[in-house]
C-alpha positions in Angstrom: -53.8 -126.6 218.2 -50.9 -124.9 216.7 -48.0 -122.9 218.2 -47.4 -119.5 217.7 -45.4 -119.5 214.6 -47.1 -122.3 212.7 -50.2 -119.8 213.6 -49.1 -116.8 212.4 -47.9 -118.3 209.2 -51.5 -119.6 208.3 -52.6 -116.4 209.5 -50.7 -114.6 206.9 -51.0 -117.1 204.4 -55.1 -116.9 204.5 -54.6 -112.8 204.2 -51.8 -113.0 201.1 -54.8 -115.9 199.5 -57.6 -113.0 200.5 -55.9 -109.6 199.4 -53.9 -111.2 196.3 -57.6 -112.4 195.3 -59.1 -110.0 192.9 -62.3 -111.8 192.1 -62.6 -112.6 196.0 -66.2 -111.6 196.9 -65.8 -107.9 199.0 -63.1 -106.8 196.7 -65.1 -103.1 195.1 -64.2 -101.7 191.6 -64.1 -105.0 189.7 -66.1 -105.2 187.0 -69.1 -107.9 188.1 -68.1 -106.7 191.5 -70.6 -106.9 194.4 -72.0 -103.5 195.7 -71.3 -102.7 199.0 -75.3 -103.0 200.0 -74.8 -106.6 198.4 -71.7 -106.7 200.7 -73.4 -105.6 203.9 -76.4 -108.6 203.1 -73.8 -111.2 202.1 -72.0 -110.8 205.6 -75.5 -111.2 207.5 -75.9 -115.0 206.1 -74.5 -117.7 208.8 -74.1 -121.2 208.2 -77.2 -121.9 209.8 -78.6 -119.9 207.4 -77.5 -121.7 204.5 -78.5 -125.0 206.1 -81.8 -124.1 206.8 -82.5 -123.0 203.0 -80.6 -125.6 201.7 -82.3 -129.2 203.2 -84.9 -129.8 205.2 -84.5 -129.0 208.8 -87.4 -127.8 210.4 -85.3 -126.1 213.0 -81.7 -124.9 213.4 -79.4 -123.1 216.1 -77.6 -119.8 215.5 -74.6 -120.5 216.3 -74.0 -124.0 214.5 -71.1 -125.8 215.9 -71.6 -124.8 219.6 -72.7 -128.6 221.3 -76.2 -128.5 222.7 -77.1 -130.4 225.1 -80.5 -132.0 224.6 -81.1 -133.5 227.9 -80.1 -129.9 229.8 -82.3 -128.0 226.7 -85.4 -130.4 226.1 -87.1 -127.7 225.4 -85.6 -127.4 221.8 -86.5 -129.4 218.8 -84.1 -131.8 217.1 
């Protein structure tokens, strides 16, 4: 929705927030820092994931903001 500059310049911004970060979550050698088996696990949780732990749905989709369409899918719970 942007054009090439304005992209690359969030781009870079989001890397210079991530790799100037120290406490950010995968950085290793920190004291209180994750291990990288803890690392592995925390990049296996989606947002569905957290979703599902964190309310009530009975059911959820993987990928979470891809539109389903219930009238082509009634097979799948709501």
């Amino acid at each position: 929705m942007v054009g090439p500059s304005t992209a690359c310049v969030i781009g870079d911004s989001f890397y210079r927030f991530k790799a100037g970060d120290r406490f950010f979550y995968d950085i290793l050698g920190q004291p209180g820092s994750f291990t990288p088996e803890q690392i592995k696990s925390l990049k296996k949780i989606t947002l569905s994931h957290v979703m599902c732990t964190s309310s009530n749905l009975g059911h959820m989709q993987k990928e979470t903001f891809r539109f389903v369409d219930h009238k082509w899918m009634s097979s799948i719970k709501v």
